[in-house]
C-alpha positions as a LaTeX table, in Angstrom:
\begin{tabular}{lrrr}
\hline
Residue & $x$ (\AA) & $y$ (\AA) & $z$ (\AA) \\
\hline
Unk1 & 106.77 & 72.08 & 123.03 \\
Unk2 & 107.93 & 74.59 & 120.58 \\
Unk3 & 106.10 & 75.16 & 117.35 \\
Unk4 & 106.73 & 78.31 & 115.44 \\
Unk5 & 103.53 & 78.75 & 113.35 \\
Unk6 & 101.37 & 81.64 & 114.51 \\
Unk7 & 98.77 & 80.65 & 111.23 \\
Unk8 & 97.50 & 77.56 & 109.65 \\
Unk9 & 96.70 & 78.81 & 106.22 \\
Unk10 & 97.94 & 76.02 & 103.79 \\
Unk11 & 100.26 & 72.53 & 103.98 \\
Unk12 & 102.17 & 73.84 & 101.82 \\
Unk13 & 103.98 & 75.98 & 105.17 \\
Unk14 & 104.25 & 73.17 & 106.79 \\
Unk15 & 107.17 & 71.65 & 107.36 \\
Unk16 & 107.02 & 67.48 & 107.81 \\
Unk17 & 108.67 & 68.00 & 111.38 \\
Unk18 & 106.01 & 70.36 & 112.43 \\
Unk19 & 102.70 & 68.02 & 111.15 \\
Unk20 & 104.47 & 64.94 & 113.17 \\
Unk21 & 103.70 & 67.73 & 115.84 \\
Unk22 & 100.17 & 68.82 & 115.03 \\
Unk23 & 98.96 & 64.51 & 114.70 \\
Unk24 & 101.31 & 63.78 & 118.26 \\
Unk25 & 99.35 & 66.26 & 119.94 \\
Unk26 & 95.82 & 65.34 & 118.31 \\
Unk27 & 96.58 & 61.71 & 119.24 \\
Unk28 & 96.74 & 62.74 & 122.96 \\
Unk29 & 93.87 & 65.35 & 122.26 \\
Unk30 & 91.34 & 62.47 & 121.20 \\
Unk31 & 92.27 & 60.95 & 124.81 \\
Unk32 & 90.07 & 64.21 & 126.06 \\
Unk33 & 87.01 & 63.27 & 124.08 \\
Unk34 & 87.07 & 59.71 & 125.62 \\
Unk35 & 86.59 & 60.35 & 129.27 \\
Unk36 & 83.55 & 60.73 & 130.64 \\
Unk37 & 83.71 & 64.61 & 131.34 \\
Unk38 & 85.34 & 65.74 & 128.16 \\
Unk39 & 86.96 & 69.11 & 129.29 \\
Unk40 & 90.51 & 70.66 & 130.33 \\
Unk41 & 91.23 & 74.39 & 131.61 \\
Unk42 & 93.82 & 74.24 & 128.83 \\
Unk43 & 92.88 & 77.33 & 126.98 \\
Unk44 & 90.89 & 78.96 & 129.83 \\
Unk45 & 90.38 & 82.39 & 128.92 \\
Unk46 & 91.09 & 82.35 & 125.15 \\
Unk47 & 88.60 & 83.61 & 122.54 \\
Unk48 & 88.38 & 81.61 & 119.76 \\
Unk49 & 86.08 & 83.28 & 116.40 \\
Unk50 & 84.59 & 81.17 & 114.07 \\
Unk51 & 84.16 & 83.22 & 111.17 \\
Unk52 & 81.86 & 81.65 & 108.23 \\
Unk53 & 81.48 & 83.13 & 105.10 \\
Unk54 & 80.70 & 79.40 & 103.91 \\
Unk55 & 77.99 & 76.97 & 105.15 \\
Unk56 & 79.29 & 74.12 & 107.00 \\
Unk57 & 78.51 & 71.23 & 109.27 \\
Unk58 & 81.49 & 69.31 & 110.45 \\
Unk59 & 84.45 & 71.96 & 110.03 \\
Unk60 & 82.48 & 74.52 & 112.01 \\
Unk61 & 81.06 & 72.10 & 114.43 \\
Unk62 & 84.08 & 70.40 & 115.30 \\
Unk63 & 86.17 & 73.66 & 115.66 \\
Unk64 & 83.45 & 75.26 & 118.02 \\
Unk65 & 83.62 & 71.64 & 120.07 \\
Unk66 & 87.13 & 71.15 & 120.01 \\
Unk67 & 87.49 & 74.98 & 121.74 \\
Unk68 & 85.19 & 74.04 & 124.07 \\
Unk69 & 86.75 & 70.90 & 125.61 \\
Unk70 & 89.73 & 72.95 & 125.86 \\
Unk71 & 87.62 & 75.95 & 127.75 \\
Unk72 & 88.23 & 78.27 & 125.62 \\
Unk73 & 85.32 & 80.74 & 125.01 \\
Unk74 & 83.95 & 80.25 & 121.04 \\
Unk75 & 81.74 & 82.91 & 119.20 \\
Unk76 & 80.40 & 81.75 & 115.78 \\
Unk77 & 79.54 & 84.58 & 113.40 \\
Unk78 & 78.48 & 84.15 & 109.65 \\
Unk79 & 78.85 & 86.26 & 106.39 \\
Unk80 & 74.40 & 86.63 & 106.55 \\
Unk81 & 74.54 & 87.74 & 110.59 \\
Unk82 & 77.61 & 90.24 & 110.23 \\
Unk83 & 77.36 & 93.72 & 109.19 \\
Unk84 & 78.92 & 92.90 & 105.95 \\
Unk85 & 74.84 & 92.53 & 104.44 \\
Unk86 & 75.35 & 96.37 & 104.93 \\
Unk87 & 78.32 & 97.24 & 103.08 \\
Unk88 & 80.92 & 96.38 & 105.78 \\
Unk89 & 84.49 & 94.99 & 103.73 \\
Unk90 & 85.84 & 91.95 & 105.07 \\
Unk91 & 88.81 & 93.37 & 106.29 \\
Unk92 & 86.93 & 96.09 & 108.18 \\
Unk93 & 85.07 & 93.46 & 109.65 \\
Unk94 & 88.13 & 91.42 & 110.96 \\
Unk95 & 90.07 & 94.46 & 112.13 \\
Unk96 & 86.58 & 95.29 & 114.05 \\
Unk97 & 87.12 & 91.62 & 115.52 \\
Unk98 & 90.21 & 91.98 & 116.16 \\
Unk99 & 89.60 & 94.84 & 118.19 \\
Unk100 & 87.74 & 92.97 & 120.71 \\
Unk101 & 91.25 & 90.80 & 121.59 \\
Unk102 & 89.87 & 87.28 & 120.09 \\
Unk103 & 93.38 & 84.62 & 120.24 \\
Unk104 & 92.30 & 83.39 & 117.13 \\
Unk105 & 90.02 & 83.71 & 114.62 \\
Unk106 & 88.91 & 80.54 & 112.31 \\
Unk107 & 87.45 & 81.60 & 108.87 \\
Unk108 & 85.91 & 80.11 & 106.34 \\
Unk109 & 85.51 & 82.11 & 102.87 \\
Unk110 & 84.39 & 81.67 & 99.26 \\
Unk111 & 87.33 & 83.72 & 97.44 \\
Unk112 & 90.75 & 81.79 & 97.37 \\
Unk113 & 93.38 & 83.85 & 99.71 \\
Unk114 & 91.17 & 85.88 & 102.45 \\
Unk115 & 92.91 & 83.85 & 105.04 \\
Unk116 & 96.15 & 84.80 & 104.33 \\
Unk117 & 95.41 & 88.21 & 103.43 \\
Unk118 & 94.19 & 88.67 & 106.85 \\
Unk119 & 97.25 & 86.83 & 108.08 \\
Unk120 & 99.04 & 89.81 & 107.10 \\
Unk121 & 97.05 & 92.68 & 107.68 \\
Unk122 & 96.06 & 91.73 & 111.42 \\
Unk123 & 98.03 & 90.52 & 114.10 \\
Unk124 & 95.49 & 87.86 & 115.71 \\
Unk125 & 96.36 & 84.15 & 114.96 \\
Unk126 & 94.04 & 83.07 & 111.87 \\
Unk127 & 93.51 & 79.64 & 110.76 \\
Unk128 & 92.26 & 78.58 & 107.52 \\
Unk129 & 88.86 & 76.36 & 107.67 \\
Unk130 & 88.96 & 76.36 & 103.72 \\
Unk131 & 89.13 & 79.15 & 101.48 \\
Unk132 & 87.38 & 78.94 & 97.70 \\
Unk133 & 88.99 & 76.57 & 95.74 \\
Unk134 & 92.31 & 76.70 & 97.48 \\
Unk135 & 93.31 & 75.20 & 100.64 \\
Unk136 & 91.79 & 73.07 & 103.55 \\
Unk137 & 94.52 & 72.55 & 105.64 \\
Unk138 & 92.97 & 70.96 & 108.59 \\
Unk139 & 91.07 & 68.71 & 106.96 \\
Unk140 & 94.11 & 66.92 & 105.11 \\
Unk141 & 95.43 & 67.13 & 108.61 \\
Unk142 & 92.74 & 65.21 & 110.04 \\
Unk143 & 92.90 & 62.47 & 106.85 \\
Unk144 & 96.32 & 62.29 & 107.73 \\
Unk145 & 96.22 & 61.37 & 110.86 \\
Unk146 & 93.16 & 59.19 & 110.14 \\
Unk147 & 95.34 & 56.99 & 107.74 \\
Unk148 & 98.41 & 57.20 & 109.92 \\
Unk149 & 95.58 & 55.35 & 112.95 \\
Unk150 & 94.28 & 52.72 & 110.27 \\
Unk151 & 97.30 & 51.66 & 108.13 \\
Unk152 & 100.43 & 52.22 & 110.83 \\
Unk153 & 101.87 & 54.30 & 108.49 \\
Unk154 & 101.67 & 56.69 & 105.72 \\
Unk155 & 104.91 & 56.58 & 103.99 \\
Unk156 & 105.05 & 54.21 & 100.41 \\
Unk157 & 100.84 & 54.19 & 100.47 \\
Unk158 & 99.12 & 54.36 & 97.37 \\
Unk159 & 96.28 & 57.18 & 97.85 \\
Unk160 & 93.58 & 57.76 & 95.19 \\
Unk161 & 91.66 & 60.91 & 94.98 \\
Unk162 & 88.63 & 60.78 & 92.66 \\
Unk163 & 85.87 & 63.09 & 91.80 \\
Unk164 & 85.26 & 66.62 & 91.17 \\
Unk165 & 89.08 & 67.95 & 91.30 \\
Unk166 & 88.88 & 71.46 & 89.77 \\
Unk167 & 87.14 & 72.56 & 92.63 \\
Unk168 & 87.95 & 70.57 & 95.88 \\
Unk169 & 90.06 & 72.76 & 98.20 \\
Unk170 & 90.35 & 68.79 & 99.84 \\
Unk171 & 91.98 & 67.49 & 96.63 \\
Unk172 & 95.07 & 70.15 & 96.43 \\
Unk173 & 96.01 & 70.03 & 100.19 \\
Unk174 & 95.63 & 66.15 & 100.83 \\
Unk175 & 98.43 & 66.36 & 97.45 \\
Unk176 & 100.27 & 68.31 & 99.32 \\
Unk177 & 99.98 & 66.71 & 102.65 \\
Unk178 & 100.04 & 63.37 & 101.10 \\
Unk179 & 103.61 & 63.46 & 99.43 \\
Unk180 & 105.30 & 65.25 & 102.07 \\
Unk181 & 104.34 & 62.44 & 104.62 \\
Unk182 & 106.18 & 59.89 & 101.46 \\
Unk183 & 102.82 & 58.84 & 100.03 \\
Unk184 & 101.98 & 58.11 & 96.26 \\
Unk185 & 99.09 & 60.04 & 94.56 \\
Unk186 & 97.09 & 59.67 & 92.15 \\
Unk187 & 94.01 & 62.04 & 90.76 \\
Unk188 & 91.09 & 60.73 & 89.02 \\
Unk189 & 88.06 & 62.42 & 87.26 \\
Unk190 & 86.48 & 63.58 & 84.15 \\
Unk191 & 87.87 & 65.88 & 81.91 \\
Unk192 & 86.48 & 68.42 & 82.74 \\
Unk193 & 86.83 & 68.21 & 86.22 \\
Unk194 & 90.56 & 67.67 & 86.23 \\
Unk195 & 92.65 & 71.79 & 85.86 \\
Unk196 & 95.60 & 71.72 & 83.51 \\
Unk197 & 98.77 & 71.58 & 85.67 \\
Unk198 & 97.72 & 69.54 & 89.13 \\
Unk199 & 100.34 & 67.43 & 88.60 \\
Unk200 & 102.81 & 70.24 & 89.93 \\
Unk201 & 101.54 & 69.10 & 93.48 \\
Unk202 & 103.19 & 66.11 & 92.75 \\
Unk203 & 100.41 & 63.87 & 92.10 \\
Unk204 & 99.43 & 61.42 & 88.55 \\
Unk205 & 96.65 & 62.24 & 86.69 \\
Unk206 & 94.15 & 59.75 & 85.07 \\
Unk207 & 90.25 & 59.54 & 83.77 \\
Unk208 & 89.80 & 55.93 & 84.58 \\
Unk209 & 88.35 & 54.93 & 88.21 \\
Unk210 & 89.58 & 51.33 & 87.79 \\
Unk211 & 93.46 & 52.56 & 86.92 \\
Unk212 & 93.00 & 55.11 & 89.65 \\
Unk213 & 91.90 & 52.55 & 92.30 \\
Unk214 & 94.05 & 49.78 & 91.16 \\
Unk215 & 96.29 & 48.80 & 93.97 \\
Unk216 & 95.09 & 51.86 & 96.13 \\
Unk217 & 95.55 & 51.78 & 99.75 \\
Unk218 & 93.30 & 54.64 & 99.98 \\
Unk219 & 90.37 & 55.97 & 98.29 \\
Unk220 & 88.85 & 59.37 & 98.89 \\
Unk221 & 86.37 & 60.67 & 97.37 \\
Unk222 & 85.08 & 64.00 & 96.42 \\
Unk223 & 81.69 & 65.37 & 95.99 \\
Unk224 & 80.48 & 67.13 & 93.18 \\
Unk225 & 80.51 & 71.00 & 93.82 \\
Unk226 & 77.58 & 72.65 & 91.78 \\
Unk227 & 77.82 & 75.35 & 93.92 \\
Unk228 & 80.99 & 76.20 & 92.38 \\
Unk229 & 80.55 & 75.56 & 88.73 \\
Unk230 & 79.23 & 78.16 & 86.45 \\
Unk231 & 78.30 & 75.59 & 83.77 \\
Unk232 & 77.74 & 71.85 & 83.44 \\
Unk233 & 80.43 & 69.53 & 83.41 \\
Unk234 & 78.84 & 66.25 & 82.82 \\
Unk235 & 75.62 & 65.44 & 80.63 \\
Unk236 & 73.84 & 64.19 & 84.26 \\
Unk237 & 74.42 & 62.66 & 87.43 \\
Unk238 & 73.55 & 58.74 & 86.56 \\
Unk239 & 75.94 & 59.00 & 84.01 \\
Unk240 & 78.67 & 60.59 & 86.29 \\
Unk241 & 77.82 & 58.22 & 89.05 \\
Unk242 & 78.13 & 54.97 & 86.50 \\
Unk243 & 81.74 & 55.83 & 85.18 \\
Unk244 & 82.99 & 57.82 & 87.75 \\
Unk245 & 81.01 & 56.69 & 91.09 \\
Unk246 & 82.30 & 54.27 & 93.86 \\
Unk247 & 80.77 & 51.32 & 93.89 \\
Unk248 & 80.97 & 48.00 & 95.53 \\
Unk249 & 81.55 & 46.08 & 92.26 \\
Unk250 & 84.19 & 49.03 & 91.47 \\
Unk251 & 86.35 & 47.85 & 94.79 \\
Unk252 & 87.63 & 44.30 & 92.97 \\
Unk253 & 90.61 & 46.71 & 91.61 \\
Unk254 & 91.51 & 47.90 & 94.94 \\
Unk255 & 93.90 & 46.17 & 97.45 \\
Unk256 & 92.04 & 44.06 & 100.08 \\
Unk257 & 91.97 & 45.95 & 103.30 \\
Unk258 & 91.61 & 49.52 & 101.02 \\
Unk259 & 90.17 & 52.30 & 103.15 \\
Unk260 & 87.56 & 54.50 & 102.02 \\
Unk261 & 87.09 & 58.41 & 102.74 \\
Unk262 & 85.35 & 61.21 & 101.87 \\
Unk263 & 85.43 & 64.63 & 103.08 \\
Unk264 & 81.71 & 65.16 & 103.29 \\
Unk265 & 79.19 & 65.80 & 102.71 \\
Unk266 & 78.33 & 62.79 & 100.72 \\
Unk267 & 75.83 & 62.72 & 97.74 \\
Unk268 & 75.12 & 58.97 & 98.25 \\
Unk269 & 74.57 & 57.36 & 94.91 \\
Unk270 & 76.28 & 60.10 & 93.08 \\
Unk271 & 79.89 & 59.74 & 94.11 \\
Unk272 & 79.78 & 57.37 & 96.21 \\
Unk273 & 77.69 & 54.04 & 96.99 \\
Unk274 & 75.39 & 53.53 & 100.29 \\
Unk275 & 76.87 & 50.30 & 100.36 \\
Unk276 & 80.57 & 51.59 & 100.27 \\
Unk277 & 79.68 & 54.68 & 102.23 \\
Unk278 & 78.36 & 52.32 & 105.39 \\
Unk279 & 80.44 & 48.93 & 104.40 \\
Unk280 & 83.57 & 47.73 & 106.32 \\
Unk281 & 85.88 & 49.66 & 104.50 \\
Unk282 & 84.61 & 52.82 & 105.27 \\
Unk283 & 86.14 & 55.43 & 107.78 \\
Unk284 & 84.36 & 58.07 & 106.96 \\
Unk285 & 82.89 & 58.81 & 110.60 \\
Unk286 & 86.52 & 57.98 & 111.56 \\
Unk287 & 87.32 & 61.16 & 109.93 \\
Unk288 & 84.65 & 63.30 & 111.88 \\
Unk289 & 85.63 & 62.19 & 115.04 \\
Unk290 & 89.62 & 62.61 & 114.79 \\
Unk291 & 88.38 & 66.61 & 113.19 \\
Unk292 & 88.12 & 67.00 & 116.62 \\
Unk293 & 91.27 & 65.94 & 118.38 \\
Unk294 & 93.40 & 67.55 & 114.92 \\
Unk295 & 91.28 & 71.17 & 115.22 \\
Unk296 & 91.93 & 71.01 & 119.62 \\
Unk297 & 95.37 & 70.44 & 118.41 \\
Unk298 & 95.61 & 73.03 & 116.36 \\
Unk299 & 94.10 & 75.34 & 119.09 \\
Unk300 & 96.29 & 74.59 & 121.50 \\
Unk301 & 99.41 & 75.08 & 119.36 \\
Unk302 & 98.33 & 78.22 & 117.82 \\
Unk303 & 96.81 & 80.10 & 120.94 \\
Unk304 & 97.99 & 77.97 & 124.09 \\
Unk305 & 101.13 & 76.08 & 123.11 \\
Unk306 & 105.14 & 77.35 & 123.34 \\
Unk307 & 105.85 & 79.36 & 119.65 \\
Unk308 & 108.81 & 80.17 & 118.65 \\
Unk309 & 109.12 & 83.74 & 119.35 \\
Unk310 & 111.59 & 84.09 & 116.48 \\
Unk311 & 108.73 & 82.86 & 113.95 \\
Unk312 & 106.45 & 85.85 & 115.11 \\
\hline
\end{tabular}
């Protein structure tokens, strides 16, 4: 199988041909994690880094098991255990990394760009597990291939994206991976949560949940990201969660068999409603478990699959 990426920084390098390639081989990838001993010699040998600047649960997580089940050997290091609490630069701390031979090395940072500044100053594979306010390329990946599983397709859909947009990394690569794949999409949010010029991904813009939903086949939402904003954005979170929160009674605009998603983690009765979170639409957890089969994927392209040698 030939795929000429050595990186997986944004969608926006991907071509359509090569994410047909990255869900094919996550489709047979998930096979793995249904047997009872979930484990191939795949990438025997291989170091894989997990480098976290940023907390995280399922990205981190998933990445660390989906290196396992391929055998490949996984060290996890964050920004608070590395020597960079004692002056060390990031880049001196990834060339130090990269000293010890690692096959790839996952990071995760705060400032929009590190991965693909490293991309170009090191010569180890790096893939992007979200960078600031950028890109999270695996996880539109994964949504991808979750809606491809659910709806047959992805082509023509209607996909609504609601919540904190400004600051969800999730928001401008599922635009991007959305309407290459042929979907519609459509961006919902306050005001103030919605940057001047998003529509250049290709998506509509709106403030109105209802319009937003209407006719969706798809509804993700976004958390709110405090952590990110440097001053408030909405008077408080009842109000935000009352005009701009998912709620059953909110679904009567959707289409019938609309699927909901959210990138986690959820602040349930904020954005979205326990009810909708847990109901029959949901495919949330769907999500989680195809992170795995799309980041094994991705592993196995990057460090143990056929690249073009040209593309290096």
């Amino acid at each position: 199988m030939q795929f000429a990426q050595k990186h997986i920084l944004d969608m926006e390098s991907l071509s359509v041909e090569e994410i047909h390639t990255i869900l094919a081989t996550a489709k047979r990838m998930k096979e793995i994690s249904k047997r009872p001993v979930k484990k191939v010699p795949t990438l025997r040998g291989k170091t894989v880094v997990l480098f976290f600047y940023e907390p995280s649960t399922r990205t981190r997580t998933s990445f660390d098991i989906a290196a396992k089940r391929l055998s490949a050997d996984s060290l996890t290091l964050s920004g608070s255990s590395s020597s960079m609490v004692k002056g060390e630069t990031l880049l001196d701390t990834a060339r130090n990394l990269e000293a010890m031979s690692p096959d790839a090395v996952v990071i995760r940072h705060s400032s929009a760009g590190v991965p693909h500044m490293l991309a170009k100053m090191l010569n180890t594979s790096i893939i992007n597990a979200g960078d600031g306010m950028h890109a999270h390329p695996t996880q539109s990946l994964l949504d991808l291939m979750t809606v491809n599983e659910k709806k047959g397709k992805i082509s023509g859909l209607n996909i609504a994206i609601i919540g904190d947009i400004s600051h969800s990394r999730v928001a401008r690569s599922n635009c991007v991976g959305f309407k290459k794949m042929g979907a519609h999409v459509v961006l919902a949010g306050p005001p103030t949560m919605i940057p001047k010029g998003i529509e250049s991904l290709g998506a509509s813009v709106t403030y109105s949940v209802e319009e937003a939903i209407r006719d969706a086949d798809v509804i993700i939402m976004l958390r709110i990201q405090k952590e990110r904003q440097r001053r408030f954005l909405f008077p408080s979170e009842r109000e935000y969660a009352t005009i701009y929160g998912l709620t059953k009674n909110k679904l009567k605009y959707a289409k019938k068999d609309v699927l909901i998603m959210h990138p986690g983690p959820i602040n349930r009765g904020v954005e979205i409603s326990p009810e909708v979170a847990d109901g029959p639409y949901s495919i949330i957890l769907d999500q989680v478990t195809n992170g795995v089969a799309v980041r094994m994927a991705i592993l196995y392209l990057i460090v143990g699959g056929v690249r073009d040698a040209d593309a290096d």
